[in-house]
C-alpha positions in Angstrom: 71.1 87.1 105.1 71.7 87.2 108.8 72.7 84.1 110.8 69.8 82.2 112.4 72.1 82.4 115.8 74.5 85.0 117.2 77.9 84.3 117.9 79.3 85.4 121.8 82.1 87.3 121.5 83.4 86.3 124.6 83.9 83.3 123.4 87.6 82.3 121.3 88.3 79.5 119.6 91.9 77.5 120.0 94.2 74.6 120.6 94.8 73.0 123.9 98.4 74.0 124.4 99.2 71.3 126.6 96.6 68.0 126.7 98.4 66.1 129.3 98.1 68.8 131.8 94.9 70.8 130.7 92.6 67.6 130.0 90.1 68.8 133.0 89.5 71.8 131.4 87.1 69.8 129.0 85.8 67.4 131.6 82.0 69.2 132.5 81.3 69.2 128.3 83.2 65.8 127.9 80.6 64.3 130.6 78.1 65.6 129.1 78.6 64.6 125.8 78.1 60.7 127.0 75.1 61.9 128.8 73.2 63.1 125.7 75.1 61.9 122.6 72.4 59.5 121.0 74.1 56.3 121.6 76.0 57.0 125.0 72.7 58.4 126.4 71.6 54.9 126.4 73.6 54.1 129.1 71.7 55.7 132.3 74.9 54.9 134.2 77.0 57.4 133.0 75.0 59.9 134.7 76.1 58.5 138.4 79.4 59.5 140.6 80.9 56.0 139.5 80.1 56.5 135.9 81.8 60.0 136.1 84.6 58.9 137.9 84.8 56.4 134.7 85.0 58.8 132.5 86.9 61.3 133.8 89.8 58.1 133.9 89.0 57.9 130.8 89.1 61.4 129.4 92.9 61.3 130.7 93.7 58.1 128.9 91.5 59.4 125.3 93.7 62.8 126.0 97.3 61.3 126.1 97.0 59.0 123.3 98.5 60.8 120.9 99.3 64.0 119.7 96.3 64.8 118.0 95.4 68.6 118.5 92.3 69.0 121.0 90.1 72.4 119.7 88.7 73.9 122.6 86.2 77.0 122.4 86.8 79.1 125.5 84.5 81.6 127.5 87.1 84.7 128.0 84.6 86.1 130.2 83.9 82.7 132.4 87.0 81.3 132.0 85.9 78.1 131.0 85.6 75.4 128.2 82.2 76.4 125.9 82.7 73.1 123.8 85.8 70.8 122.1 86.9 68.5 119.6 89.2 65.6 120.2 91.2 64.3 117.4 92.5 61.2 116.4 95.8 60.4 114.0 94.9 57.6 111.6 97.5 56.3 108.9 97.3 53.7 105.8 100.4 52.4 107.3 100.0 51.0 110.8 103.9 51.6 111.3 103.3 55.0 111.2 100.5 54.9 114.0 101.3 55.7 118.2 102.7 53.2 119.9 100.4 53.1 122.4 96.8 50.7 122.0 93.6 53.0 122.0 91.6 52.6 125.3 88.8 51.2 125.1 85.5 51.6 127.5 85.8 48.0 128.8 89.6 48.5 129.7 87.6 50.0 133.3 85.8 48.1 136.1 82.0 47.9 134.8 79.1 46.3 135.8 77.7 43.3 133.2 74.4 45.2 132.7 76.9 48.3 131.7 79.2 46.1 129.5 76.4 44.6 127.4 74.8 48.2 127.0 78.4 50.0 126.2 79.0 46.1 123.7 76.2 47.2 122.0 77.5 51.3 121.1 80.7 49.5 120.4 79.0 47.3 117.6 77.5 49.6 116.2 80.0 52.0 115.5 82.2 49.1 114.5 79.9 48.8 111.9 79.6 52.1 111.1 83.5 52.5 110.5 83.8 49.0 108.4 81.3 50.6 106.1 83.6 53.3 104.6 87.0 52.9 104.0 89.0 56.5 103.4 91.7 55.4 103.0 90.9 53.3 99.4 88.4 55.8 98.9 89.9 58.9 98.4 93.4 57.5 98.0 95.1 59.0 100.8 98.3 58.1 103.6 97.2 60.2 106.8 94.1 61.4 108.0 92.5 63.1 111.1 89.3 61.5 112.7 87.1 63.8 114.9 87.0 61.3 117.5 84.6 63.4 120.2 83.0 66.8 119.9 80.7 68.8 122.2 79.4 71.9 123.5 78.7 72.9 127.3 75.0 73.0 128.5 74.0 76.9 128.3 76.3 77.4 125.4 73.6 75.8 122.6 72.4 78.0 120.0 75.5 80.1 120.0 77.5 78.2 117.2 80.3 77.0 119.4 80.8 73.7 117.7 80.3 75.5 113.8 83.0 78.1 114.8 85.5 75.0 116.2 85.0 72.8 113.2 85.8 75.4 110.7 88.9 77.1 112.5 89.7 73.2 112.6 89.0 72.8 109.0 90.5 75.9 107.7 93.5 75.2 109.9 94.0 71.1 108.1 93.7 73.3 104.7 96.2 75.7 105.1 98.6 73.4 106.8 101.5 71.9 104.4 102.3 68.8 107.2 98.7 68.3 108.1 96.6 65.6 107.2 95.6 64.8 103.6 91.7 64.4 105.0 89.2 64.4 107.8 86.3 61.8 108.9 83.7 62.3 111.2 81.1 59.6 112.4 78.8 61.7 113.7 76.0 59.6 115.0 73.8 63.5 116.1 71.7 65.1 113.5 72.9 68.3 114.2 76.6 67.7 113.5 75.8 66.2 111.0 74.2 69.5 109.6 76.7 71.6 110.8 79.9 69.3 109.0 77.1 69.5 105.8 77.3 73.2 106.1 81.0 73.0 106.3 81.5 71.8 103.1 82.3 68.0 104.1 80.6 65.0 101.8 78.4 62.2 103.5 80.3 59.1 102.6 78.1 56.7 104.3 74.9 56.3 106.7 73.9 54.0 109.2 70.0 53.8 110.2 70.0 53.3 114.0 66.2 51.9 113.9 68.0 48.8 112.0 71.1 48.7 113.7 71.0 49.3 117.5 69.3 47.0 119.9 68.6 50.1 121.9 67.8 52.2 119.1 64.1 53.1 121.5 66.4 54.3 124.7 67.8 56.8 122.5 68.0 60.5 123.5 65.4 62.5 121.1 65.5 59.5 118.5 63.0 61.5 116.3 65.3 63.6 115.3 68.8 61.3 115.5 67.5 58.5 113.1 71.0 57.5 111.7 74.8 57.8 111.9 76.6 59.7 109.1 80.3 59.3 108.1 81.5 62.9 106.9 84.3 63.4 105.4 86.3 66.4 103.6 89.8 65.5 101.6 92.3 68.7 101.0 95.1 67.2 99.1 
């Protein structure tokens, strides 16, 4: 049985060897990830120079958190960034966690029309995260959260982000100091799909309809109905 799409061969996946100095390279796909992720494309701003400017700050500030490895697919040929994951380090025992408080949105200068719309992403994926707790779950110390993931516009239908979740996956399995799991919450249908294909487990779901005050701004909300917290436990 043949694959439904083909892969580009110009295209390798690997880690970002240095995040504090090669963060731009992800900058055109981490843009556009707010600009059509279901719940970030609810907030029209985004898409203006001051809403990029925002994001690019805080792209810098999501990059340098912690030492999380960043899994970038890059076009050999183009010599550019075709999609990425960003990882987060999460431990049982908060000791063990950076140093360093996790930037949030509202750290930045924002209009109250944008705070009440980015308030209302925030509560729902608050909610979504309170509703599975991996830790008591599957028994575990240290685990790796996908915290974003996206591919570049024109690099769709090429299975960019299947080929970077499983050299991410295979890499956490093979790894003797890795993490004992991963979590996604992955609030599009189709990475949802893909982590299914994967071989992670759907450990909770979140209807958006029920939960999001802007559930009807939604990018494509026909087809992104819910939130889904994936998970996958190797030791």
């Amino acid at each position: 049985m043949t694959e439904q799409f083909p892969i580009n061969a110009d295209i390798i996946v690997k880690i970002m060897e240095d995040k504090v100095t090669q963060w731009r390279d992800i900058l055109p796909p981490w843009q556009g990830f707010f600009e059509k992720a279901p719940l970030s494309s609810t907030i029209e701003e985004f898409k203006t120079e001051k809403g990029k400017m925002l994001l690019e700050n805080l792209l810098h500030d999501v990059m340098t958190f912690d030492d999380s490895p960043c899994y970038v697919a890059w076009d050999m040929k183009n010599n550019k960034a075709a999609g990425f994951i960003i990882n987060q380090s999460l431990y049982k025992d908060p000791a063990l966690a950076p140093s360093r408080p996790f930037i949030p949105l509202m750290k930045y200068k924002l209009d109250e029309e944008v705070e009440d719309k980015i308030k209302a992403v925030s509560s729902f994926m608050t909610k979504l995260a309170e509703g599975y707790d991996i830790f008591t779950a599957l028994g575990v110390e240290f685990v790796i959260k996908i915290q974003f993931a996206s591919v570049t516009d024109g690099y769709q239908n090429q299975r960019v982000m299947t080929r970077i979740l499983k050299q991410f996956l295979d890499d956490c399995r093979l790894s003797t100091t890795g993490p004992e799991a991963i979590i996604v919450e992955c609030t599009s249908y189709f990475t949802y799909k893909i982590c299914e294909k994967l071989g992670m487990n759907l450990a909770f779901e979140l209807d958006f309809s029920e939960n999001f005050v802007h559930y009807n701004r939604i990018v494509d909300n026909d087809i992104h109905k819910k939130a889904y917290v994936m998970v996958k436990k190797f030791k």
